[in-house]
C-alpha positions as CSV (number, residue, x, y, z in Angstrom):
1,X,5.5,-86.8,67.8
2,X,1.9,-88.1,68.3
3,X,2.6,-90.4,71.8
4,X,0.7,-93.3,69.9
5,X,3.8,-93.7,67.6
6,X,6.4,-93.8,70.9
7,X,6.8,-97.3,70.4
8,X,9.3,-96.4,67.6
9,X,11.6,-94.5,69.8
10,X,12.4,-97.6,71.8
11,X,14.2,-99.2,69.1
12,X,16.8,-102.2,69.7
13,X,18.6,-100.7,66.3
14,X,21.1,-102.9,64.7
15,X,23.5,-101.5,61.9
16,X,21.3,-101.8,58.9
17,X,24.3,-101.8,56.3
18,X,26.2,-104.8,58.4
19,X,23.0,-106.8,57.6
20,X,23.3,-107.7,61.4
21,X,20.6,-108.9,64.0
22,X,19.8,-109.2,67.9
23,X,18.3,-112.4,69.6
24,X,14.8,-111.6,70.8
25,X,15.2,-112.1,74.6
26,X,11.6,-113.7,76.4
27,X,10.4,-111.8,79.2
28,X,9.3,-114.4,81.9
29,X,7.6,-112.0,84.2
30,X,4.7,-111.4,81.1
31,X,1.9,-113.5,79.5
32,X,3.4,-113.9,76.0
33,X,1.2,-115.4,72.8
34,X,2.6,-118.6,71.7
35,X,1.1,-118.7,67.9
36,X,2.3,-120.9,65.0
37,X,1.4,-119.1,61.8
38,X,3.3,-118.4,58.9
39,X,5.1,-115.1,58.5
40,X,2.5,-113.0,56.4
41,X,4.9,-110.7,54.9
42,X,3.9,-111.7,51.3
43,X,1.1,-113.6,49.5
44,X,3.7,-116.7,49.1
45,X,4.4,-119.5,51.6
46,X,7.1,-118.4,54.2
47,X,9.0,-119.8,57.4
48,X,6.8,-120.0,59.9
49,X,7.2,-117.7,63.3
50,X,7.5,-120.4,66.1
51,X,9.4,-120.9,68.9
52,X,11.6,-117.7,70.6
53,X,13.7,-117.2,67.6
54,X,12.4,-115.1,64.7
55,X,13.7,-116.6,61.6
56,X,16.2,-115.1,59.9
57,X,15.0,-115.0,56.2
58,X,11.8,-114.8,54.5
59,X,10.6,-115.0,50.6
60,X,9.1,-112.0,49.4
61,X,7.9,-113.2,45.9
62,X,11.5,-114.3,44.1
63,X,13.6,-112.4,46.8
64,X,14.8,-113.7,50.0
65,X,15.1,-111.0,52.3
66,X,17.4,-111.2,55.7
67,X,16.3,-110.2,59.5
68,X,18.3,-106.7,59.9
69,X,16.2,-105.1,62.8
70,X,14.1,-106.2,65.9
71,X,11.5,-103.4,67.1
72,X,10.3,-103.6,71.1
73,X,7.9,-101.6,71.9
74,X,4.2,-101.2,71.8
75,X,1.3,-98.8,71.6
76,X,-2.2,-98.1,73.2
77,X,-5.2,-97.6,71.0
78,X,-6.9,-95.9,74.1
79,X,-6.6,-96.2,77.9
80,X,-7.6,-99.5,78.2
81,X,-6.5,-101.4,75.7
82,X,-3.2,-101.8,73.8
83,X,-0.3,-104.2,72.9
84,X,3.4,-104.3,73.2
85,X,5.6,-107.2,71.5
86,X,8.6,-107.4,69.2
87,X,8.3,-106.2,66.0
88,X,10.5,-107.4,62.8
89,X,12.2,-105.7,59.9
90,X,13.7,-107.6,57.0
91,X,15.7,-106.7,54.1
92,X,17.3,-107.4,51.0
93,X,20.8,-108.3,51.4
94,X,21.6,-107.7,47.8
95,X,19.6,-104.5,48.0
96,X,21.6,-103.1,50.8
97,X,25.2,-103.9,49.3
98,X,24.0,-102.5,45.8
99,X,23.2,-99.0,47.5
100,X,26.1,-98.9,49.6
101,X,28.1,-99.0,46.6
102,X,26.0,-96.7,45.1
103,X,25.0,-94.1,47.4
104,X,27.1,-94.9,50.6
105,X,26.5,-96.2,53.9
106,X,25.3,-92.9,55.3
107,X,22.1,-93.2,53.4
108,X,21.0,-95.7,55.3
109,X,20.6,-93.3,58.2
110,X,17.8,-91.7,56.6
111,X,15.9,-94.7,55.6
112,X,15.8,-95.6,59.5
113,X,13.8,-92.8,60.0
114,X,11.6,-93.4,57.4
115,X,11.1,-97.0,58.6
116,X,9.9,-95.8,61.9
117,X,7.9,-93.6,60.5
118,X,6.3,-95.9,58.3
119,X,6.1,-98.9,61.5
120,X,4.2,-96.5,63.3
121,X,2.0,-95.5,61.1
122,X,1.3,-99.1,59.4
123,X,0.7,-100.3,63.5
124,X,-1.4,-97.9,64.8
125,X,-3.8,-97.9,61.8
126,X,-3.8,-102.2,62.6
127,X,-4.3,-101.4,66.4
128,X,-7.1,-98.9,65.5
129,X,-9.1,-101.6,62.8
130,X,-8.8,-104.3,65.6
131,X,-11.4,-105.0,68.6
132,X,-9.5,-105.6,71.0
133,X,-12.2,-106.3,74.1
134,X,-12.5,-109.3,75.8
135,X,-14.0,-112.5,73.8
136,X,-16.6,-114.1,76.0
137,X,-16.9,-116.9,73.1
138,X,-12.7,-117.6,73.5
139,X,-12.3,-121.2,75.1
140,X,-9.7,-119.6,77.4
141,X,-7.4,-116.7,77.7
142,X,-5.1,-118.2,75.2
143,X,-7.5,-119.1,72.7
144,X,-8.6,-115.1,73.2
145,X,-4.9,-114.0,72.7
146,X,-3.8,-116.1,70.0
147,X,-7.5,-114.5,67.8
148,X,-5.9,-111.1,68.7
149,X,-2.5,-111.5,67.6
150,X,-3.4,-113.8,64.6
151,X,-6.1,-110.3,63.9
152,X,-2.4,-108.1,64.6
153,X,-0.4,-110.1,62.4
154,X,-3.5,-109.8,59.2
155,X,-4.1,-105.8,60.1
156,X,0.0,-105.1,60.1
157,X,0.3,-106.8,56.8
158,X,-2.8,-104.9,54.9
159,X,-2.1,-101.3,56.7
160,X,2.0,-101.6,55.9
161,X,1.9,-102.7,52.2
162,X,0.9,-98.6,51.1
163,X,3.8,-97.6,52.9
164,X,6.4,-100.4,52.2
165,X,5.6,-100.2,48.3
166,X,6.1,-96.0,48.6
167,X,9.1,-96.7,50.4
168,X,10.4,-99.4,48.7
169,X,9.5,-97.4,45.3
170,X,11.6,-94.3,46.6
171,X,14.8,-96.0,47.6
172,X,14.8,-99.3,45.6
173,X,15.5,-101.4,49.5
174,X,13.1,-104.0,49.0
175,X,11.6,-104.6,52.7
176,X,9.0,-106.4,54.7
177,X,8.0,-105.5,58.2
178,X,5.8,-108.1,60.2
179,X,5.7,-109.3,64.3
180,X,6.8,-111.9,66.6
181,X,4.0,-113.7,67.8
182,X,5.2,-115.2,70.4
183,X,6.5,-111.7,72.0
184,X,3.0,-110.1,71.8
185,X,1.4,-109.1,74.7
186,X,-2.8,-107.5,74.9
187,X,-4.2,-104.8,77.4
188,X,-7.8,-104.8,77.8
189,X,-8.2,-104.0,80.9
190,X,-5.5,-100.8,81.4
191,X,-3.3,-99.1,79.0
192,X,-0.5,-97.0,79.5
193,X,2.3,-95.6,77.8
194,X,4.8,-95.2,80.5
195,X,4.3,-98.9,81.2
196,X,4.6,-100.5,77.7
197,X,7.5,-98.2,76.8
198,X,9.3,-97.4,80.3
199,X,12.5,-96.1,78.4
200,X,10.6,-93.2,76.8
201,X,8.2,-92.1,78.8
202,X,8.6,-88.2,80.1
């Protein structure tokens, strides 16, 4: 597995089929982005991502789809720069009863690894699209950060819609995948994949 994509290994999973999710815990000893935006999962209006809670539903379209999985982990786009954060999967609850019922629960096992694959793919085109050196026209380090992760959140949602409409096609789960802005953190000036995913590093 290309060591860009480790992020996806250090998965906080949560049982898919029980619709389930984990609080996303801040980490004090980091500079986090604080950002209110609106999720940009779809072209419509959703709840916006503020605070340290995620929120639990979204609209896609006509579907309201439920917070099932919380992502930590980030990737490097070269040795000096990168970002880490926590990254959200959402699903439709209807979707996921309707193919338990019709396929059982073990299929869900396989669409797990198809939604890493497709996270990983969908962020490390973002991260590669993105400019992520310093601003020398940002008002201040937060004004810089909050550019890049409002650049994350736009770049996530154009690189993942290929993958989520193939997957969504193949296995008729209607998903979204988008990030927690306030959990993002930026490297500009050092990059390193033992440090933004300690648990996986060899």
């Amino acid at each position: 597995m290309n060591t860009s994509l480790k992020f996806l290994t250090h998965i906080l999973f949560i049982t898919l089929a029980a619709c389930s999710t984990q609080e996303v815990k801040e980490n004090s000893d980091t500079k986090t982005v604080h950002l209110k935006t609106n999720s940009v999962t779809s072209k419509n209006e959703t709840d916006n991502l503020v605070g340290q809670n995620p929120p639990m539903t979204i609209m896609k379209g006509t579907k309201k789809l439920n917070l099932v999985r919380t992502m930590d982990g980030g990737i490097c786009k070269n040795e000096f720069q990168g970002v880490k954060g926590v990254f959200l999967l959402y699903a439709d609850p209807h979707d996921i009863e309707r193919i338990k019922r019709e396929k059982g629960a073990a299929i869900f096992s396989s669409f797990q690894t198809k939604i890493q694959a497709i996270s990983g793919d969908a962020l490390q085109m973002a991260i590669n699209e993105m400019n992520l050196s310093e601003n020398p026209f940002a008002l201040g380090e937060d004004e810089a950060q909050q550019k890049l992760a409002q650049n994350l959140i736009h770049n996530l949602h154009s690189t993942s819609k290929g993958f989520i409409a193939a997957f969504q096609k193949e296995t008729s789960l209607t998903i979204d995948i988008t990030t927690f802005p306030p959990s993002l953190v930026f490297y500009q000036k050092g990059c390193d994949e033992a440090t933004i995913n300690p648990d996986t590093a060899s």
